[in-house]
N, C-alpha and C positions, 0 to 999 in steps of 0.2 A: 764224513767227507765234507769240503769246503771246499768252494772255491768252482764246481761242479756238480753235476747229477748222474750220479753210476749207473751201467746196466748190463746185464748178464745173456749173453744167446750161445748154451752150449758153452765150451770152453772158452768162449770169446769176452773180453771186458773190457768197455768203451767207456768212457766219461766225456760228456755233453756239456759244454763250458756254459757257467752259470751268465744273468745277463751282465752282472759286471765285468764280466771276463769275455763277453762273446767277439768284441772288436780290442784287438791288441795292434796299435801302429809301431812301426819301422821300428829298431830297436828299441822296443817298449818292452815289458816284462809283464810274468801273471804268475800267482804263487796257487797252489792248489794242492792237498793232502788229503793223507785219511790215517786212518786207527783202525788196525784189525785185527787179526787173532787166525790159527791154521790149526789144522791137527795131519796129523800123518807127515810122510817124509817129504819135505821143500824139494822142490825141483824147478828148473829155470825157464822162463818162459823162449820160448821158440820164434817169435816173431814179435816185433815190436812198428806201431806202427803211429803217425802222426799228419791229422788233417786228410785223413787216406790213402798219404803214401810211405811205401814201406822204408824203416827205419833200418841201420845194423846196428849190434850192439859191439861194443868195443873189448 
């Protein structure tokens, strides 16, 4: 991961924006990723969510 600090509570996964990332102005931008790997069958996450409040997914 880059760009952030991941964490896990339950089915839940938050990313914690790194210090260079923590203050983003007015149309400004933040790039942030990761590399990871699953086993068993993918399924879609149910909620998505941003600064705390909830997202929909398109």
């Amino acid at each position: 991961m880059w760009g952030g600090t991941p964490a896990r509570s339950g089915a839940e996964d938050t990313v914690t924006s790194a210090s260079c990332t923590a203050s983003i102005p007015a149309s400004g931008a933040a790039t942030l990723g990761f590399t990871g790997t699953r086993s068993g069958a993918p399924s879609s996450p149910t909620a998505f969510g941003l600064n705390g409040a909830d997202c929909s997914a398109a």
